[in-house]
N, C-alpha and C positions, 0 to 999 in steps of 0.2 A: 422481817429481815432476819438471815437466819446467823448463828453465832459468831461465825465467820466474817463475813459482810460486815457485823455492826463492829468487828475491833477492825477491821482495815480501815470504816469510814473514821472511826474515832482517832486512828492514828493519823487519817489522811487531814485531818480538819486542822492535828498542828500546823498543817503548810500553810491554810489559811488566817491562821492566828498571826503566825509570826511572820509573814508577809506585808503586815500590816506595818514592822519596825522599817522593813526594807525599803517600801516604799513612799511613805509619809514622813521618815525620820530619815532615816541617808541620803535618800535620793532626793528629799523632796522639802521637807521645812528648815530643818539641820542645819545647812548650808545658809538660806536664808538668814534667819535668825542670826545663825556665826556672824552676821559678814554687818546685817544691820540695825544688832538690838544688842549683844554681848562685846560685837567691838566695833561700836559705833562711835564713829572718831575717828577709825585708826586708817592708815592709808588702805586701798583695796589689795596692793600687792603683797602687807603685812599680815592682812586676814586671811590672805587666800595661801598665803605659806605656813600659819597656823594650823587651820583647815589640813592641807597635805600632811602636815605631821601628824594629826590628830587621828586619820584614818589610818597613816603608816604605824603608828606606834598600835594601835588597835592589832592590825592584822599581823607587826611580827608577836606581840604578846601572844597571842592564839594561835600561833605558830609554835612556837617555843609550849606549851602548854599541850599540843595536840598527842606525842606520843604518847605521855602519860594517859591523856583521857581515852585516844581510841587502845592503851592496854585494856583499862577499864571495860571500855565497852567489848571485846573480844574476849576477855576472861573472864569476870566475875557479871553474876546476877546484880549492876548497880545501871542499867541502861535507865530505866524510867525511873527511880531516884536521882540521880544526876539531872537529866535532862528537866527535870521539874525544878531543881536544886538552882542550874544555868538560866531557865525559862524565869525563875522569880526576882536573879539576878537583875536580869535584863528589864523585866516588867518594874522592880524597885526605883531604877533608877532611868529610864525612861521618866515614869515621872515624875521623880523629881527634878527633870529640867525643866516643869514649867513653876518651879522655884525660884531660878535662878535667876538674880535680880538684874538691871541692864550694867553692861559692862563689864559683867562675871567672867571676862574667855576664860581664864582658867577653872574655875568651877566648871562651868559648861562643858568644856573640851575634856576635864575629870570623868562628870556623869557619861557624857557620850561615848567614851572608852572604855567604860566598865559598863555601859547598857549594849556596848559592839560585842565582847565579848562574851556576854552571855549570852546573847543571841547567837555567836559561832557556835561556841561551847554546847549548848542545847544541839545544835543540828548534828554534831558529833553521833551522839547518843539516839535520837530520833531516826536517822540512818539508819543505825545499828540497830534500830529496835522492827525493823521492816519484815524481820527472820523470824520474828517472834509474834509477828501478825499475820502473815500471808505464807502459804503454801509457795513453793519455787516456781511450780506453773502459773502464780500472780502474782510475781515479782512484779512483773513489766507493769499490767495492769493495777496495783497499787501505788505502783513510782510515779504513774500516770495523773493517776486520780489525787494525788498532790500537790503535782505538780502544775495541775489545770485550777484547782482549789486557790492555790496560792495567787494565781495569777487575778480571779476572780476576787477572791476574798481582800486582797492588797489593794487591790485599782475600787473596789467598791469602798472603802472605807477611805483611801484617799480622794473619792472624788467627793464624799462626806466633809472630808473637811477643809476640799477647796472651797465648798460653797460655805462653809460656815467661815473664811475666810474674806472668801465675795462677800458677805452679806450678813456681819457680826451682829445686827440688829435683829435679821430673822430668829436669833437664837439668843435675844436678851442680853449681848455682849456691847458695851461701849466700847471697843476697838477692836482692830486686826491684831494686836500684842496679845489682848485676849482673847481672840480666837486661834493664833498658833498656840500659844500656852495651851488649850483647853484640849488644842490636838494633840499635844505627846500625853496629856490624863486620858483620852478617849482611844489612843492605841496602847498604852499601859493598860487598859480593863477590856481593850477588844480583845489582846495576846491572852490574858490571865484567861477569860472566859472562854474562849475555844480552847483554851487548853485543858479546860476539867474534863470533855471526853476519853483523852486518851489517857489521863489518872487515872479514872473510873473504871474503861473499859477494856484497857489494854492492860493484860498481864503477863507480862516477861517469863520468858521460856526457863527454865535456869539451866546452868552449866552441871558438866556431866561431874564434877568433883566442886566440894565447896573451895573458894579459893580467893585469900585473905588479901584485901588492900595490898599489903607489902609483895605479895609472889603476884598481883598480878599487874601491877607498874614493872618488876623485874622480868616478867613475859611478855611483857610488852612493849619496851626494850627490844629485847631479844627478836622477838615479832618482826619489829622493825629494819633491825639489823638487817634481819635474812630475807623482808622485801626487798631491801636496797641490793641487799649481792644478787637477788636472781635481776632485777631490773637492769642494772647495768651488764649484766652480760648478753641484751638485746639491741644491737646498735641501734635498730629501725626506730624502736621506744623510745631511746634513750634522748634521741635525737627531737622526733616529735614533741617529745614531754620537754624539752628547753625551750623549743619552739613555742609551745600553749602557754609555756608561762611565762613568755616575752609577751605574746599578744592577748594572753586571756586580761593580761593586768594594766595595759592599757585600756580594754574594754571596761573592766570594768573602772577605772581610774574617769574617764569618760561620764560614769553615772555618775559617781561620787563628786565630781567637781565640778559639772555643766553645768549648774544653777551657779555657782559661786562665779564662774568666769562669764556667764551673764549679765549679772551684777554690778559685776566688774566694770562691761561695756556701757554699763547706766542702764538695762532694757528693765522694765518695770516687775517686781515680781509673779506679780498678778500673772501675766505673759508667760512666765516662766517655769507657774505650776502646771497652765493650762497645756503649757509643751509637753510637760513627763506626764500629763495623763493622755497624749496622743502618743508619746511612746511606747506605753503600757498596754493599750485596747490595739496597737497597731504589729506588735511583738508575737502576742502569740499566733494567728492565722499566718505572719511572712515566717514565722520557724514551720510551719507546716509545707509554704511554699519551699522554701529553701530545703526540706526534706526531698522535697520532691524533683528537686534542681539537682543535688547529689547523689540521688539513685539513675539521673539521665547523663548527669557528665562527670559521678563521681565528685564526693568527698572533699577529698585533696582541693580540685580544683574550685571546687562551689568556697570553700574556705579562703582558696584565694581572691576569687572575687569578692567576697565578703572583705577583706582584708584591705583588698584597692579601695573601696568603699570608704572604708575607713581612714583613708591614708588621703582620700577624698574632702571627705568630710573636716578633719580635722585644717586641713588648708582651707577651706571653707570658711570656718569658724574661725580660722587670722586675718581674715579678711573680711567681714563681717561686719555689719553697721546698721542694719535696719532688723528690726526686732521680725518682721516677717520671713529673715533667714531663716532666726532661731528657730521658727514654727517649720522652715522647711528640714531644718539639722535634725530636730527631732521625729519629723518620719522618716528621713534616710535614715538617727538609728535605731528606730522601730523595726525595719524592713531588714536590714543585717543583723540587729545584736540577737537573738534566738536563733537566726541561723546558724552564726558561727560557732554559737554554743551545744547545737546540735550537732551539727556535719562535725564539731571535734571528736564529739564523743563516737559517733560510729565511725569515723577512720582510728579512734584507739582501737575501737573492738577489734578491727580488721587486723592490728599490726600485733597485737597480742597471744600467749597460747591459750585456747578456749580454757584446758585444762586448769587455768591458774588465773580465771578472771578474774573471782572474788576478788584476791588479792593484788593482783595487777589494778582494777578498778578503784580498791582502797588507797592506793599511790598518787592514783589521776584526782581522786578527792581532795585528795589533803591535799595538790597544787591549786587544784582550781575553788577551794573554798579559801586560801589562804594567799589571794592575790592580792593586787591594790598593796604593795608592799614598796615597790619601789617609785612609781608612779606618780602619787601624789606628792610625798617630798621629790619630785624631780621636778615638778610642778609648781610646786611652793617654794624650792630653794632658787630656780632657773626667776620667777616672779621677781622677788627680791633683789638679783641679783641685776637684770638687766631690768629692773623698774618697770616693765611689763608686761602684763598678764595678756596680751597679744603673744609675745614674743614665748611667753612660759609654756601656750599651749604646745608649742611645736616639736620640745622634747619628747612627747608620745609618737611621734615620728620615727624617732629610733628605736622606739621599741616594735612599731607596725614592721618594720623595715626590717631590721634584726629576726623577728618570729615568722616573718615570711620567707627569709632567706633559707632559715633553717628547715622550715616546711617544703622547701622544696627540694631540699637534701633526702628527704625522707621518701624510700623506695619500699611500694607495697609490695611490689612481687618478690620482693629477694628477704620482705620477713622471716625470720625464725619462727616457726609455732610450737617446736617440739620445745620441753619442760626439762628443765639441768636436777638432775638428780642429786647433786651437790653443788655447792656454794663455794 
C-alpha cells in the first residue's frame, strides 16, 4: 500500500469508528433505554418529549459551537488535535452511560448530550482534514470510501449487539439491561480503536503562516460572515437551502425518534432493533438506485418523490397498530432516506458557482450536519401537549410540506453561476 493510499484509508476508517455512535446509540439503543430503564415509570408521551429535547438541545449546542470550530479547522494546524480532543469526548461519555443507574433521565440525557456533541464536533475537523489526506482528484473517491466504511462498519457492530441483546447468555450476561449497558462500552472502544489509525497515520498539512487560537476564531468569524453575503445574494440557493433544512430535519428527526414512538405504541423492542438494522443493509444499494432515478428524471424531482414518500410514510405510522407495519416503515425508509440525502446534494452542486464550491459546500454542511434542531421538541412538545404520541408524529408533516413547497420554488435553469466579486 503505497503512502498515499495508507493515510486516506486511515482517515477513511474514522467513518467506520464513529458510525458505530450513530447507529447503535441514536438510532438504536438510546432511545430504548430513555423510554424503558431511565424513565421507567413515567408516561410515554413525558419520555418521548424528554427524548425531543435531549437531541434538540444537542444539536443547537453544536450549532452555536460550529463557527468557532470550522475557523479552527480552516485556519490553524489544530484539525487532528481537535478531532481526537472531540472523538475522546464522545468515546468518555458514551460509556459512561452504561453507569447510569435506572431512573437516571437526567444523568443519562447529561451523558448523551455531551457524547452528541463530540461526536459532531470530531466530524467538523475529520472533514476538514480530507485536504490533508487526498490529492483533489480523490476527493470524491475518499469521500466515498467513508462513506461506504461507515455504513459497513456501523450496521456490522450494530448487528453485534443486537444479538448480544437477543441472546445475553450467549455472552455470559444475566439480562438484556446488561447487554444494552455492554453495548454503549463496546461502541465507546470500537470509536476509540478505529480511531488510532488516522492518529497514527494521518498528518495534517499545516497552514501557509502560523496562526494563533485567538486570530483564528477572529477569521473564522469573518470567514463566516462573507459566506453568508455571497450565499444570499443567490436566490436559487437561498431558497433550496431553507427547503433542505425543512425537510433534511424532519428525516432525520424520523431516525432519532422511531424507536421511541414505537414504544410508545407498545410494539416490542426486540422488533424494533431488528427494523433499523433493515433500514441500514436496505439504505445504501436504494441511495444508488435513487442516484440513478435523478440522472433519468432529474434531481428536483426524484427529491420529490422521495419527499411524498415520506409525507407517506409518516401517515402510515399514525395509523399503525401491528408491529409488521413497523418492519414495513422501515424499508419504505430504507428505500428513500439515502436517496434524498443524495439527489440534495447534486441538485446543490447544480444551483451553485463551481468556482466557489468549497465554500458554498461548507454552508450545505453546517445545515445538514446541524439538523434535528426543531423536530424533535416539536415532537416531544406536540406529545405532551395533546397526550399523544400518535397525534405528535404528525407535526413532521409541516415540515415535509413546507421543504417541498419551497423545493419547488427553486428553478435550476435561471441559477446564477457567476462569483460576486464583492459582498
Amino acid at each position: 500500500m503505497t503512502r498515499n493510499a495508507k493515510k486516506i484509508w486511515s482517515w477513511a476508517f474514522y467513518d467506520w469508528a464513529n458510525s458505530a455512535f450513530a447507529t447503535t446509540v441514536i438510532a438504536g439503543f438510546f432511545p430504548i433505554f430513555f423510554k424503558e430503564y431511565w424513565s421507567a415509570g413515567v408516561p410515554a408521551t413525558e419520555s418521548t418529549f424528554r427524548l425531543g429535547v435531549a437531541n434538540s438541545l444537542s444539536s443547537l449546542l453544536v450549532l452555536a459551537l460550529a463557527p468557532v470550530l470550522g475557523a479552527i479547522a480552516d485556519q490553524g494546524a489544530y484539525k487532528k488535535r481537535l478531532l481526537l480532543f472531540f472523538a475522546g469526548v464522545g468515546v468518555l461519555f458514551t460509556a459512561s452511560l452504561a453507569g447510569v443507574g435506572k431512573g437516571d433521565w437526567p444523568v443519562a440525557a447529561t451523558a448523551y448530550v455531551i457524547a452528541a456533541i463530540g461526536f459532531a464536533g470530531a466530524n467538523v475537523f475529520y472533514d476538514a482534514l480530507i485536504v490533508s489526506v487526498a490529492p483533489p482528484r480523490r476527493y470524491e473517491w475518499a469521500s466515498s470510501l467513508g462513506f461506504s466504511l461507515g455504513y459497513l462498519g456501523g450496521g456490522i457492530l450494530f448487528a453485534l449487539c443486537v444479538v448480544m441483546t437477543l441472546h445475553p447468555a450467549w455472552f455470559a450476561l444475566d439480562s438484556v439491561d446488561q447487554a444494552v449497558k455492554l453495548s454503549f462500552l463496546v461502541t465507546a472502544l470500537w470509536w476509540a480503536l478505529f480511531a488510532i489509525p488516522l492518529g497514527v497515520y494521518v498528518a495534517e498539512r499545516p497552514p501557509r503562516t502560523d496562526v494563533a487560537w485567538a486570530a483564528a476564531v477572529r477569521g473564522g468569524w469573518r470567514q463566516l460572515r462573507t459566506t453568508v453575503g455571497r450565499v444570499r445574494q443567490y436566490r436559487e440557493v437561498v431558497t433550496f437551502l431553507l427547503a433542505y433544512w425543512l425537510y433534511i430535519d424532519a428525516v432525520d428527526t424520523i431516525v432519532r425518534m422511531a424507536v421511541d414512538y414505537g414504544l410508545a405504541l407498545g410494539f416490542d423492542a426486540k422488533d424494533l432493533i431488528a427494523a433499523l438494522l433493515i433500514v441500514q443493509f436496505v439504505g445504501f444499494p436504494a441511495a444508488l438506485g435513487f442516484g440513478w432515478l435523478g440522472q433519468r428524471i432529474g434531481p428536483k424531482r426524484g427529491i420529490s418523490i422521495g419527499l411524498g414518500a415520506y409525507a407517506g410514510i409518516t401517515l402510515w405510522a399514525f395509523t399503525m397498530d401491528q408491529v409488521w407495519e413497523f418492519y414495513g416503515m422501515a424499508i419504505a425508509i430504507g428505500l428513500v432516506q439515502g436517496g434524498v440525502q443524495a439527489l440534495s446534494r447534486s441538485l446543490y452542486a447544480r444551483l451553485i458557482p463551481r468556482k466557489a464550491a468549497a465554500e458554498f459546500f461548507g454552508f450545505y454542511n453546517l445545515l445538514g450536519k446541524f439538523a434535528a434542531v426543531l423536530g424533535p421538541v416539536m415532537v416531544g412538545w406536540m406529545a405532551v401537549l395533546s397526550g399523544s404520541s400518535r397525534v405528535s408524529i404528525l407535526v413532521l408533516l409541516v415540515l415535509f410540506a413546507a421543504g417541498a413547497l419551497l423545493l419547488a420554488r427553486v428553478n435550476i435553469q435561471q441559477a446564477d453561476k457567476t462569483v460576486p466579486t464583492a459582498i
